[in-house]
Each structure stands twice: as C-alpha cells, then as structure tokens.
N, C-alpha and C positions, 0 to 999 in steps of 0.2 A: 799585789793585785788579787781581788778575792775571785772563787769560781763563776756567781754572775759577768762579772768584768770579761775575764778571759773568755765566753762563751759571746757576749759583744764584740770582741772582735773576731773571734772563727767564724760567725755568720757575715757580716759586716759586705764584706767584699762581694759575698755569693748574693746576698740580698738585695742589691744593686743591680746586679744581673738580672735579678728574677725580677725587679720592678720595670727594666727596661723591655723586659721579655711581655710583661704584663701590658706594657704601654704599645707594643706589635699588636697584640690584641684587638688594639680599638682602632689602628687605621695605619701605624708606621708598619714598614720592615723592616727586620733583622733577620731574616732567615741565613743570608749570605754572611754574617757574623757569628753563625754558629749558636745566636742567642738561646733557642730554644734547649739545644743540649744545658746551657750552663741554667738552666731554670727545673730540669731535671737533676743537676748537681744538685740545686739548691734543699730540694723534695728531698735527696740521701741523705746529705747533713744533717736537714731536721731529723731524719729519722733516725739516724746512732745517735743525736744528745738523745732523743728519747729512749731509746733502747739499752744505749750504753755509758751515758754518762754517769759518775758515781751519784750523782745527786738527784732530788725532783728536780724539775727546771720548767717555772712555766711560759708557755710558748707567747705567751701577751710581753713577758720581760724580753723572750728574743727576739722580737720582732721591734718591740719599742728603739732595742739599745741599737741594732741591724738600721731602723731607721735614722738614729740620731747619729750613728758614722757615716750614713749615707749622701747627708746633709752635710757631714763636714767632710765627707772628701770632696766638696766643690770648690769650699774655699775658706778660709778662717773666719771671714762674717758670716758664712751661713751655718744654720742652725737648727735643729728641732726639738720642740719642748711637749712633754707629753702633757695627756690633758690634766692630769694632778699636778705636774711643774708648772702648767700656764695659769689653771687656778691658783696655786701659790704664789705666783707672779703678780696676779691682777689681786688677789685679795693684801699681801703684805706691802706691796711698793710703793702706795700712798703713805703707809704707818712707816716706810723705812726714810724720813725726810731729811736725813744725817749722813754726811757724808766725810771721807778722810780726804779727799784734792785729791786724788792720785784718779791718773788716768790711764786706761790698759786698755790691750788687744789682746786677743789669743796667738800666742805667737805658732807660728807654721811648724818650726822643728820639733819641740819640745812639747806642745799642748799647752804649757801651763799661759798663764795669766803674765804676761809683759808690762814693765812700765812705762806708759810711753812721756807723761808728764807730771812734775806734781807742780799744783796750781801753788802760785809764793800768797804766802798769806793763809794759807789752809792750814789743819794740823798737822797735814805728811812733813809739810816744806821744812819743821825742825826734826823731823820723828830720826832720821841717817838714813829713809828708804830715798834709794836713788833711780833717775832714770835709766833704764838698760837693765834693772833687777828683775829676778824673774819670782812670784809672787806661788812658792809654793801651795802653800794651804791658806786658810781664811779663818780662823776658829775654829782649826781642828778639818775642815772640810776641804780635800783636793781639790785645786780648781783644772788640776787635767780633765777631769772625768767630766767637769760643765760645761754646760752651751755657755757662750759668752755673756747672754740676757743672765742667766742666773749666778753667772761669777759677779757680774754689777750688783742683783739683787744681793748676793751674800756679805759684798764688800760696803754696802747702805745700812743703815741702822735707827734706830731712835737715837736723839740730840743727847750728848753726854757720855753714850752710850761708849765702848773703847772696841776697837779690831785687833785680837792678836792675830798677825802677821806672820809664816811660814818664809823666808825669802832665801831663795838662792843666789849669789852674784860670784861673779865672773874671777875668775883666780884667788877665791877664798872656798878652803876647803869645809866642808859639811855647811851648814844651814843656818842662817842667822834668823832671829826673832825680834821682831821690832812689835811693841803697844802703839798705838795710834787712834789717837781719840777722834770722834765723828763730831760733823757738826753742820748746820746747816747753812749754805754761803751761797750767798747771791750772784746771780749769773754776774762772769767778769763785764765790763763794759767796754768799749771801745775807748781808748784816753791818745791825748794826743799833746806834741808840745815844738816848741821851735827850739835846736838846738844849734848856737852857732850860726847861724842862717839857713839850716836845712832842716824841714821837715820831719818828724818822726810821728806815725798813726802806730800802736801797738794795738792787732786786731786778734782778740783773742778766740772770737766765732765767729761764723757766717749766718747767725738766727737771725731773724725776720727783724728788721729795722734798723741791719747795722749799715745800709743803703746812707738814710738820712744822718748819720754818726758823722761816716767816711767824708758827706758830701759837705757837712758843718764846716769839718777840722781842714778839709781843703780851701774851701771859700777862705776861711781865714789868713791863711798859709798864701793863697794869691793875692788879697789885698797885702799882706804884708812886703810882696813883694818875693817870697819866696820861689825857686825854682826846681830845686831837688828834694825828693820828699824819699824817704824809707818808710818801708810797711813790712813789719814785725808779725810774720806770722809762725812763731814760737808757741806752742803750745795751741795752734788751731786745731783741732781734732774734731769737730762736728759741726754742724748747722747746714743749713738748705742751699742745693747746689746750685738752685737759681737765684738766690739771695748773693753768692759767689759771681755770678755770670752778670749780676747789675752790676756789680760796684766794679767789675771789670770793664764793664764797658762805660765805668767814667774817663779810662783812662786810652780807651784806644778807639779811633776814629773811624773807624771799617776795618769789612771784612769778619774773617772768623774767629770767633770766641772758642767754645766749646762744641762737642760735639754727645749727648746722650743713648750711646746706644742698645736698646733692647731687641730681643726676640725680633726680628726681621726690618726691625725701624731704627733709621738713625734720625733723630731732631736736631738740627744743627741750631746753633745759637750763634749772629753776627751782631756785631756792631752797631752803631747806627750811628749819625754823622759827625758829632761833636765829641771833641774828647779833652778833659785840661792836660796842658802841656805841662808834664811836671817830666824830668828824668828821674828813673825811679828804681831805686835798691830793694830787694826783697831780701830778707831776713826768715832761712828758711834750715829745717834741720830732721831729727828724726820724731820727733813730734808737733810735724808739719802732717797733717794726713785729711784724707776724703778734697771735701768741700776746697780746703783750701791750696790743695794739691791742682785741683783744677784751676785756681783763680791763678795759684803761679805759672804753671805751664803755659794758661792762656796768654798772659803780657811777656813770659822771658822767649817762648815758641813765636810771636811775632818781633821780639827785638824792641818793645818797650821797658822791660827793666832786664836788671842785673841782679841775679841770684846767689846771695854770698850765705855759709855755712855749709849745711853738709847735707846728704842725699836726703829727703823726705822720704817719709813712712812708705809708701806704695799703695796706699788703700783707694783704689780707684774705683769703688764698688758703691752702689744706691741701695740699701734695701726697703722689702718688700714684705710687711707681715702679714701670713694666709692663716687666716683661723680654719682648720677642718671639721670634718665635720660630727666626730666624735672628742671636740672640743681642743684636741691638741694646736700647736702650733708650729708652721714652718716661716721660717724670717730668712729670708730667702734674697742672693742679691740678683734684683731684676732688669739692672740696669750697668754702664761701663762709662765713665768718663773717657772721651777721648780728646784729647788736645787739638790744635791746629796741623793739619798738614796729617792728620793721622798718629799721631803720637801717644801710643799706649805705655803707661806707665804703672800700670798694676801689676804690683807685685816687685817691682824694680825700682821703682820712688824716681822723682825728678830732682837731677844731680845738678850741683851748685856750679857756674862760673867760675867763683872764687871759693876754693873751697878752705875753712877755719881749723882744720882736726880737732881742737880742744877749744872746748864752749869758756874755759874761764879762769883766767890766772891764777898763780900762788896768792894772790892780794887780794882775790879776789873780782876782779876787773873782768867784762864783759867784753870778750875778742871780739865776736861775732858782731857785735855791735860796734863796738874800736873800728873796725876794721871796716865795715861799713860808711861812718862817718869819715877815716882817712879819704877815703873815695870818692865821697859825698863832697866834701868840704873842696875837695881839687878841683872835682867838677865844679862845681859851686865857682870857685876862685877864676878859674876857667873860663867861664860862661860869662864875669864881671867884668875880667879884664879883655875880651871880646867886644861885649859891647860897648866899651869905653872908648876900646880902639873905632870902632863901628861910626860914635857919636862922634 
C-alpha cells in the first residue's frame, strides 16, 4: 500500500462526516448527533497531513480518494469516479469492444473484483478462471483500489488483444495467473427447447426485448401441449428491471409483482389479469443477480414456481449515474428491489427450495439442471396421469 493509498483511508471515514455535517448546512440536522464536532475532527486531520505528514500530499488527492470511500461505504455498486477517471471512461470504452466472458462484482469483504460468471463460449470458459475466484490485479493494475466502472473498463480491450489475470482462489496458496484473450461477443440470446415433455427457456438477460423471446418459446410449449416449463436464470446478471417485471407477469395472474423503492417513494408493480398456466422451476445460483433476482423472488414469493440451486448473488440495488459538476462522476444505487409481501433480499440473495451444493458432476453432468427435470418430469407425470383419471 503506497503513502497516497494509506492517506485515503485515514481521511475516508472523517470525510463522511464532514460531508454530512456540510449537508446540516442547507436544511437537515445533525446537531443532536454530535455532527458538527466530528467536521472539526475533520479540519485537524487535514491539518497534521499537512503539517506532519513526511511527504507533499495534495489536498485535491485527499479529498478525491475521502470521496471515492465515501461512495463505497454505501454499498459495493456504488461508486465515484473522478473527472480524469470519467474522461478515461467516456473517451476509451467505445475503442475497448473486446471482452474475456467473465462477469464480476466487487465483492464486500476483500474489495477485489469477484467472479460471478463466465459466459460458455467466451475465451474465459477454457482459460481455468473459475467462478467464486477472486481477480487480483488486471495487467499489472489492483482491482481493490477501483470503482467497479473501471475494474470493467481495465478487464475490456481491443479484439485479439489478451488480459493477464492476477487470481486468488480459495484453498490454493499464493496467486495464480491465467492469459485470457478478449474478444468481441454478441449479447447471449434467449434460447429455448422441449425436453422430455417439459419446457426449458435459458434466460441469460433481462435487456429490452427478451418480453417477446420468453412469450415465443412459451406460445410454443402450450400449443405443444406442454405444462411444466423451467427457466434457467444462471448467469443472469444485468438488464432492465422492468423488462424483469413484464416477463413476470406472464406468468402470475394478480396481485404484486415487485416493489421499487427510492428516496421516500415505493412504485409497486402488480399483475394484471391473465397469466399462462405453466408450473414453473427456476434454476437459480450465485450468479443469479439484480434484474433477475427480482424476477425470482417475484413468482417463488407468490408460490408460482420452485427455486432449485443455491442462494443468488444479493444485488438488489438499481443505479443511478450523476455527472458533477466539476466533471466527475457518482454512480450511485438510487433505487431497492423489494419482493412481494416486503421481502428484502439485498445483500442476502434469495435462497433456493431445493437447494444443489455442487453445480456439476465428476462426468461432468449438470446437477442443477438434473435435478430440476427429476422434478419437472414427476410433476409433468403427475399432472398426465390426473387428468387421464379426470377424463
């Protein structure tokens, strides 16, 4: 840890204070919290780095680095990028069109860079980086010391281009190094197919049109006579959380979906009258996160489907990116998924029915999916010889 670094975090905490002290100012209180004292702390501190610190130290770095912890003591999506990070962001991120399939968070304990998926088909998926590694450095560059926007920027590249990779994992001592070549790959699609007589939608986003996808592969699946459908949301990690709230409400008839809630406003999101009748498996794990966290909680929270694999990410968080006005940027989460009935699951992930411990045999073999279809196929069987007896 060099002397700038350490000088970011002894302000870090005080700085916090002082901005909250500063926001009393314009119309809150804080007197009865003692705030104003800890904003005279603040005023001393600066004054021994300057006085007494062995080095120069200027006061624009303490204050940048005081803001950018400020921002991640709220939560590990938020973030602040100063105004030469945000230009390097806006001016490189177009030229960086190359990517390795791996998909991270900043994890809570450690800081560094998490994996939470790698896309199959990508160049991670043969590289040995696994999911649950935690992604040291990037080309030489810690990704502790980065806002999340710029650990993505460092981990993009030009096409061809290659990432050496820094990785820690979990009961292997010192640091492993993986090369991982970049490259540019087309958003996954929604795909879908009948297995056995049940249903299977693998939904790898929530972005804008996977509405019309989900509502294809279903029509199909009812004409064929289909009744139990699984939806595969393994590797969901992003897209639009009302894009999440439509395709949910193909499947539930009334009542409440989700719930959004910001700064003094909750926007509930219900139902509305019609819904296909399919019995429905989710295929859900730890890179199950955001968008699609919401879409589970909302059908397994009313008792429309059955949740098998293992707890989800916990990323219940919408953000919000506020350009300032000295150019920087704060990306900020302004928003909170909440499930039906009040069910907050940020930070905690929403926990499986049936839970898998191990995503995939010695052979190879896909548990969580196995395991799904053993289920499926009963129900399924279930439901035939029903109405057989019925007719």
């Amino acid at each position: 840890m060099n002397g700038r670094t350490r000088i970011v975090l002894l302000v870090s905490s005080s700085v916090l204070l002082a901005l909250i002290a500063l926001a009393a100012l314009l119309g809150q209180s804080y007197e009865s919290d003692g705030i104003y004292n800890k904003l005279d702390v603040f005023v001393e501190v600066m004054r021994h780095i300057r006085s007494d610190y062995v080095e120069p130290v200027a006061s624009r770095d303490i204050f940048d680095g005081a803001l950018r912890g400020m921002a991640a003591t709220l939560d590990i999506e938020s973030s602040y990028l100063t105004a030469e990070e945000y230009l390097r962001y806006r001016e490189e991120l177009p030229r960086r069109s190359a990517t390795t399939g791996i998909e991270i968070r900043k994890h809570p304990g450690s800081g560094y860079a998490e994996v939470l998926f790698i896309r199959p088909g990508s160049p991670a998926a043969g590289s040995g980086v696994r999911a649950g590694d935690f992604i040291r450095a990037v080309d030489g560059t810690s990704t502790r010391d980065l806002p999340i926007l710029m650990i993505g920027l460092v981990m993009a590249g030009e096409p061809e281009s290659v990432a050496s990779l820094s990785i820690i994992r979990t009961g292997v001592r010192g640091t492993l190094t993986f090369e991982v070549a970049r490259a540019e790959l087309a958003p996954a699609q929604v795909t879908h197919e009948a297995l056995d007589g049940v249903g299977y939608i693998s939904l790898p986003s929530f972005r804008l049109g996977v509405l019309e996808s989900v509502q294809s592969a279903c029509g199909e699946f009812r004409g064929a006579g289909i009744e139990v459908l699984i939806i595969d949301l393994r590797g969901n990690v992003d897209g639009d959380i009302e894009e999440a709230v439509h395709v949910a409400d193909l499947f539930v008839a009334d009542g409440e979906l989700l719930t959004l809630r910001t700064k003094g406003r909750d926007t509930d999101y219900t139902a509305g009258e019609f819904a296909m009748p399919f019995n429905i498996f989710l295929l859900c794990d730890e890179s199950t996160a955001r968008a699609a966290e919401g879409f589970a909680v909302a059908l397994a929270d009313r008792g429309i489907a059955t949740i098998i694999g293992r707890t989800t990410a916990g990323l219940a968080t919408v953000q919000r990116r506020i350009e300032l006005e000295d150019g920087a940027l704060l990306n900020i989460s302004h928003a909170k998924i909440i499930g039906p009935g009040g069910t907050d699951y940020h930070g905690t992930g929403v926990e499986p029915s049936v839970e898998v411990p191990t995503s995939t045999s010695e052979d190879g073999e896909d548990l969580i999916l196995r395991t799904a279809l053993e289920r499926a196929r009963h129900h399924a069987t279930r439901q035939r010889d029903s109405a057989a007896v019925g007719g």
